[in-house]
matplotlib code that plots the C-alpha trace (Angstrom):
import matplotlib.pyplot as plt

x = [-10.9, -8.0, -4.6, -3.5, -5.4, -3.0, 0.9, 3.6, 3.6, -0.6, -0.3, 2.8, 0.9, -2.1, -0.1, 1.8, -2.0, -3.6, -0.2, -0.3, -3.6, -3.4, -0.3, -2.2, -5.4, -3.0, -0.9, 2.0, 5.7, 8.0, 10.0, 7.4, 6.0, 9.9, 10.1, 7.1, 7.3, 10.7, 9.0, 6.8, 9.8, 11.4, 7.7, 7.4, 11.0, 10.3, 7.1, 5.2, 2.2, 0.3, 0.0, -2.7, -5.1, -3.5, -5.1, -4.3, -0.5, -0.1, -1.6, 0.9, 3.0, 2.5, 2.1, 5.9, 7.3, 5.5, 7.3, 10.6, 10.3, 8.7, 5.8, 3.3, -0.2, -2.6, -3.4, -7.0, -6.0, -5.0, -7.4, -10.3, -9.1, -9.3, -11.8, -9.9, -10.3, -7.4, -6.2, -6.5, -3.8, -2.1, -1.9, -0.8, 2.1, 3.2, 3.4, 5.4, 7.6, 8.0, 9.2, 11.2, 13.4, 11.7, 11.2, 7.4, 7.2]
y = [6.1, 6.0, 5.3, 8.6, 9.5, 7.7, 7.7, 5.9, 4.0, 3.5, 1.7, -0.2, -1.1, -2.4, -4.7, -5.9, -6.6, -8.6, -10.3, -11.5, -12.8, -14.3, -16.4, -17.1, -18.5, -20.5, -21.8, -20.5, -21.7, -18.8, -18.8, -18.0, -15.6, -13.9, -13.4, -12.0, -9.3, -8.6, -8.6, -6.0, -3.6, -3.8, -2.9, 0.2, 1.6, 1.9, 3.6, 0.4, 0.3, 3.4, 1.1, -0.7, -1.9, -3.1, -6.5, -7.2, -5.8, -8.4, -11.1, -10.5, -10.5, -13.8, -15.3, -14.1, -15.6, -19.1, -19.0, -18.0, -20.5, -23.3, -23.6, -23.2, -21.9, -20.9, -17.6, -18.5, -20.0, -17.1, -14.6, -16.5, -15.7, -12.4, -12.4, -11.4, -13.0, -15.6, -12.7, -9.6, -11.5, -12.3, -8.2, -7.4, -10.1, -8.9, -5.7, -6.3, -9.1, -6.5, -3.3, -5.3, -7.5, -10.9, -13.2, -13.8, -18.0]
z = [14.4, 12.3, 12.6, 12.1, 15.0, 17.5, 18.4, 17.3, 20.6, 20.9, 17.6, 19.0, 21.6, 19.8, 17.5, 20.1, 22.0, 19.2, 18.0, 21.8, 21.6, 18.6, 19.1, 22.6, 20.7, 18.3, 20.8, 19.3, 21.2, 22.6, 19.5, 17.2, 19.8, 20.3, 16.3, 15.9, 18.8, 16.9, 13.4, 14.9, 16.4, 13.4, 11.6, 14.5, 13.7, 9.9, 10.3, 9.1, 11.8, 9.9, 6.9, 7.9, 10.7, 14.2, 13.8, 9.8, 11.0, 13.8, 11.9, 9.2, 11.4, 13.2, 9.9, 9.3, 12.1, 11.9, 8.6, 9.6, 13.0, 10.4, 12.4, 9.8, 10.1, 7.4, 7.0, 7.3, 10.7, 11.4, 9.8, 11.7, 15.1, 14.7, 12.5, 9.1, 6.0, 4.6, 1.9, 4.6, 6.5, 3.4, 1.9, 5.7, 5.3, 1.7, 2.7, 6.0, 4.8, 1.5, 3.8, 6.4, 3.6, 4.2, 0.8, 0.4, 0.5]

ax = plt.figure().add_subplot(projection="3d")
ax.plot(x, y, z, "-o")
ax.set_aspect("equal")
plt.show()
């Protein structure tokens, strides 16, 4: 099913869900998990979350806020726990840091 096929708030939702579990699997501190719940908001309230898949969007944005919190993670690290290549997450970031004003590092 697409993402067209769901609300606003399902896709929120979903994000949110695998951005949880991924900062869960990688042990991520509250910081990291804080900034990237807000990277996500801010994602929602521009209309962001249609632009891609739920997972590739919260891996982009975890990979965000590990940058932003300097606690640096791959984006293979990241891709492998949920099972996304190293250059999906990285397309998902560009995009996201792109939109929401964040310099690409």
């Amino acid at each position: 099913m697409s993402s067209s096929n769901y609300t606003q708030n399902d896709l929120k939702e979903m994000v949110s869900g695998h951005a949880s579990r991924i900062l869960k699997k990688l042990d991520c501190g509250q910081t990291v998990r804080e900034e990237t719940m807000s990277i996500i908001d801010r994602a929602d309230k521009q209309g962001l979350l249609t632009k891609g898949s739920p997972k590739g969007l919260a891996a982009g944005a975890v990979y965000i806020a590990c940058i932003l919190r300097e606690d640096r993670m791959t984006l293979d690290t990241i891709g492998n726990v949920v099972g996304l290549s190293g250059s999906s997450v990285g397309r998902n970031y560009m995009m996201l840091a792109r939109a929401l004003g964040f310099s690409e590092r």
